[in-house]
C-alpha positions as CSV (number, residue, x, y, z in Angstrom):
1,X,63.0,25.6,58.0
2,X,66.5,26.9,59.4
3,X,66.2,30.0,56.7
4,X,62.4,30.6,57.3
5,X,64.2,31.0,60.9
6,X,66.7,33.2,59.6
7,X,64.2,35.4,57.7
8,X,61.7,35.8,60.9
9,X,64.9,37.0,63.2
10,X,66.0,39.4,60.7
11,X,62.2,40.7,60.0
12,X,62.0,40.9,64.3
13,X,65.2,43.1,64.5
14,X,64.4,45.4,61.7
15,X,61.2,46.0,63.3
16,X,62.7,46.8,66.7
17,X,65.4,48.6,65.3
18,X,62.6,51.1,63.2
19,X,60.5,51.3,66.8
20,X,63.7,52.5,68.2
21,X,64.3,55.0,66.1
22,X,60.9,56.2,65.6
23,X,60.6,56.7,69.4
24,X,64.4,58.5,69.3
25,X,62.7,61.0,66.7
26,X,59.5,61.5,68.5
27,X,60.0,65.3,69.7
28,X,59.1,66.0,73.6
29,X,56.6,67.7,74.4
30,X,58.6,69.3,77.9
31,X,60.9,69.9,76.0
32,X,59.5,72.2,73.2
33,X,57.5,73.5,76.0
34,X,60.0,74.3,77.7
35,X,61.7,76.1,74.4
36,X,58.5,78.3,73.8
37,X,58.8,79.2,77.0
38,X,62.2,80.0,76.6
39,X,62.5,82.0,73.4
40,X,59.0,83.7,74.6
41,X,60.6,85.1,77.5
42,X,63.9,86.3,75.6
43,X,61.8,88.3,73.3
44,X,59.7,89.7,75.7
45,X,63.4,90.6,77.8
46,X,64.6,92.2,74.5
47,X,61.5,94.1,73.7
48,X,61.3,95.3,77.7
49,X,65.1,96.3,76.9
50,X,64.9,98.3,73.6
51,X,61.9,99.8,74.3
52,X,63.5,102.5,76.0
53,X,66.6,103.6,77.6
54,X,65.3,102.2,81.1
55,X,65.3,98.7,80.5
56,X,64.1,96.8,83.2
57,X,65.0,99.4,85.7
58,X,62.2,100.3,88.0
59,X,62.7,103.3,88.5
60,X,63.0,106.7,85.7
61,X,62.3,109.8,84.7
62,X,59.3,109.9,82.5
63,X,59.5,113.3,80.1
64,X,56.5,114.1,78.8
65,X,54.9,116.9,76.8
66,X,54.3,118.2,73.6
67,X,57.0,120.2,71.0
68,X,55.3,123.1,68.8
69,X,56.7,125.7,66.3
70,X,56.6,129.3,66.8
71,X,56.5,131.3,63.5
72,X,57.7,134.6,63.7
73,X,56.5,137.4,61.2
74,X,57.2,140.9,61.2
75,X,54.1,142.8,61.3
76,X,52.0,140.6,63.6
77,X,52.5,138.5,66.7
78,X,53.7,134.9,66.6
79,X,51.9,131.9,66.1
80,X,52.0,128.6,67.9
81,X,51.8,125.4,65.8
82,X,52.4,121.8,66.9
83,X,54.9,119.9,64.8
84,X,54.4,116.8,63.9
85,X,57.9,114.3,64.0
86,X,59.7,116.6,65.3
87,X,63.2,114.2,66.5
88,X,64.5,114.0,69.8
89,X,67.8,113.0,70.5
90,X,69.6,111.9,73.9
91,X,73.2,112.2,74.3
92,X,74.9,111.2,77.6
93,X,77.9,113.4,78.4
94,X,76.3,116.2,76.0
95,X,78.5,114.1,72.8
96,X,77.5,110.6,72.8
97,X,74.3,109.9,71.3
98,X,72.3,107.2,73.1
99,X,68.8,107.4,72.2
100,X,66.6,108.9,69.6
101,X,62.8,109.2,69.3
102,X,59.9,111.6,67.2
103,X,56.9,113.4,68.8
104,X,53.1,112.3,67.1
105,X,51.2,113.8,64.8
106,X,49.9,116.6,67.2
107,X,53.4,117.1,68.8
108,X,52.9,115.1,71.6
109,X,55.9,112.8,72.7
110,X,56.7,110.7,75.7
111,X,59.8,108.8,77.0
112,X,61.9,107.7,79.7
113,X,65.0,108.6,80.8
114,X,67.3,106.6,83.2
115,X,68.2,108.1,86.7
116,X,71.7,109.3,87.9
117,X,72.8,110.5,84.3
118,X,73.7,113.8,83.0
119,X,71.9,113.8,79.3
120,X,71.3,116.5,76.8
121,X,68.2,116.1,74.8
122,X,68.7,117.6,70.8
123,X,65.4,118.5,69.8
124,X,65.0,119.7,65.7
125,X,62.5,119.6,62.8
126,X,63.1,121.0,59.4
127,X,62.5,124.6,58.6
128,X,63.3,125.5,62.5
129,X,66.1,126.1,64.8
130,X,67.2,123.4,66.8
131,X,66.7,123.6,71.0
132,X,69.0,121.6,73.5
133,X,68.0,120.7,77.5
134,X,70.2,120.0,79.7
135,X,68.6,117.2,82.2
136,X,70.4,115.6,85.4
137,X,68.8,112.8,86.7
138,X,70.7,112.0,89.8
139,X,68.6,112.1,92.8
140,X,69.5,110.9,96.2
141,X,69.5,107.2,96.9
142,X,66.5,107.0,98.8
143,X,64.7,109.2,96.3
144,X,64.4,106.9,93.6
145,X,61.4,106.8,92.3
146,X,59.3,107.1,88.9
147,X,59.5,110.8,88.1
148,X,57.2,112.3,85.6
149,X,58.1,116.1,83.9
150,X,55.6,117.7,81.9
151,X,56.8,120.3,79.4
152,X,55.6,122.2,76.5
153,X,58.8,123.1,74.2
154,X,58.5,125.8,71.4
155,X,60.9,125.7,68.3
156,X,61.8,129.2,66.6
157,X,60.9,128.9,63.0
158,X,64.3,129.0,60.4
159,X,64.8,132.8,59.1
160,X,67.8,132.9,56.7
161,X,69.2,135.9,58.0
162,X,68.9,135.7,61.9
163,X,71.0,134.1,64.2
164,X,69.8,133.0,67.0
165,X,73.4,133.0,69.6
166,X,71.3,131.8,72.5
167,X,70.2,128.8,70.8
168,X,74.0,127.4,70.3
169,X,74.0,126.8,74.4
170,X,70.9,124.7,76.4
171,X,68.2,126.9,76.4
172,X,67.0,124.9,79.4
173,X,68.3,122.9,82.7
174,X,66.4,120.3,84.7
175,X,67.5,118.4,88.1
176,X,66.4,117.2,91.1
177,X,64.8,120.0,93.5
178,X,65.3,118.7,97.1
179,X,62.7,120.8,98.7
180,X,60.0,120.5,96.2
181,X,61.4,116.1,96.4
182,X,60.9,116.7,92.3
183,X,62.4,117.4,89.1
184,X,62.4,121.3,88.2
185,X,63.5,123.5,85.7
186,X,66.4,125.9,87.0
187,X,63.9,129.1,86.2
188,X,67.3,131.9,86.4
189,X,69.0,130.0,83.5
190,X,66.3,129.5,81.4
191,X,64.8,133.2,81.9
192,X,67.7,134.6,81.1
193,X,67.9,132.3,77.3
194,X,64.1,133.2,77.4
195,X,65.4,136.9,77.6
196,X,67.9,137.2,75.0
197,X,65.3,135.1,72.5
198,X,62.6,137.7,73.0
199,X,65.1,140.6,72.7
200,X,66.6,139.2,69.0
201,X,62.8,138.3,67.9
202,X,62.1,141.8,68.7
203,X,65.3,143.4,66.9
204,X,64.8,141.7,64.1
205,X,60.6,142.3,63.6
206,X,61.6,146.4,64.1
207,X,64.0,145.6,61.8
208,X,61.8,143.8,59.0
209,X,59.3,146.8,59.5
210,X,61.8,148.9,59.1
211,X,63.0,147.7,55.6
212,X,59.2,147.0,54.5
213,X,58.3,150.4,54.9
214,X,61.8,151.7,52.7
215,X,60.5,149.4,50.1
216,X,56.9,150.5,50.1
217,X,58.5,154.1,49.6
């Protein structure tokens, strides 16, 4: 009787002790709620955050436009194509690289820029020249805004014996216009690299005639 006793107690405890630890092991439902939630929101922050070089700032400047090849040939005018991949790249102090993105199939590229920087955008493609901007985005502090710039940039197809000098320096620089209360190109600067393009393209077209026409002889 005393060890039927025994038998019963020890059966009892082993069943508590297994509802115990059953219950211990059962997962909350708060609490992985709570996790989702959690690790949700963190990937959503990190997307929001390397999406671009904004973050979760409010406020940017949205460039936005399309980048095309012009290919040059000596005995006619040039020709206007729109590359496709062409590669951007953003460097912060004109050295450090920060950023890099690729225009679409039809040229077309858009991305955002963060205010109160000085940035210098590289933009290349095989079988062209490269073309750097010059963009500052400080504006005043109660001018801070989302800023959109539309622009249409052109790169020079590769010849193997031209060199294009103006193309080693910015051929364009944006900032903040005060009057116009928007971003603007500086048109002296980039009229006068606009210039001094136009006036190699041309030098080296008479030239090209020049040497077809010898040849033809």
């Amino acid at each position: 009787m005393r060890f039927r006793k025994q038998v019963v107690l020890h059966i009892s405890f082993l069943v508590f002790l297994i509802s115990l630890l059953s219950f211990r092991l059962q997962p909350n439902p708060d609490q992985d709620d709570k996790k989702k939630e959690q690790t949700g929101s963190s990937k959503k922050e990190k997307n929001k955050i390397t999406d671009s070089l904004v973050g979760l700032h409010p406020y940017y400047l949205e460039m936005k436009g399309t980048v095309s090849k012009t290919k040059v040939e000596a005995t006619s005018s040039s020709r206007k194509l729109h590359l496709d991949s062409a590669r951007i790249k953003v460097f912060v102090d004109t050295t450090r690289l920060i950023a890099e993105y690729y225009a679409g199939k039809h040229g077309e590229c858009k991305f955002r820029l963060p205010l109160n920087r000085k940035l210098r955008l590289e933009i290349s493609k095989v079988g062209c020249f490269s073309k750097l901007i010059d963009i500052d985005t400080r504006v005043p502090l109660e001018m801070k805004y989302v800023y959109i710039f539309p622009f249409d940039l052109e790169l020079y197809e590769f010849i193997p014996d031209f060199n294009p000098t103006p193309l080693q320096r910015p051929v364009a620089k944006v900032k903040y216009d005060g009057d116009k209360k928007n971003f603007e190109y500086d048109q002296t600067y980039t009229s006068n690299i606009s210039r001094d393009m136009k006036l190699l393209y041309k030098e080296y077209q008479e030239k090209s005639v020049k040497e077809d026409k010898k040849e033809n002889k």
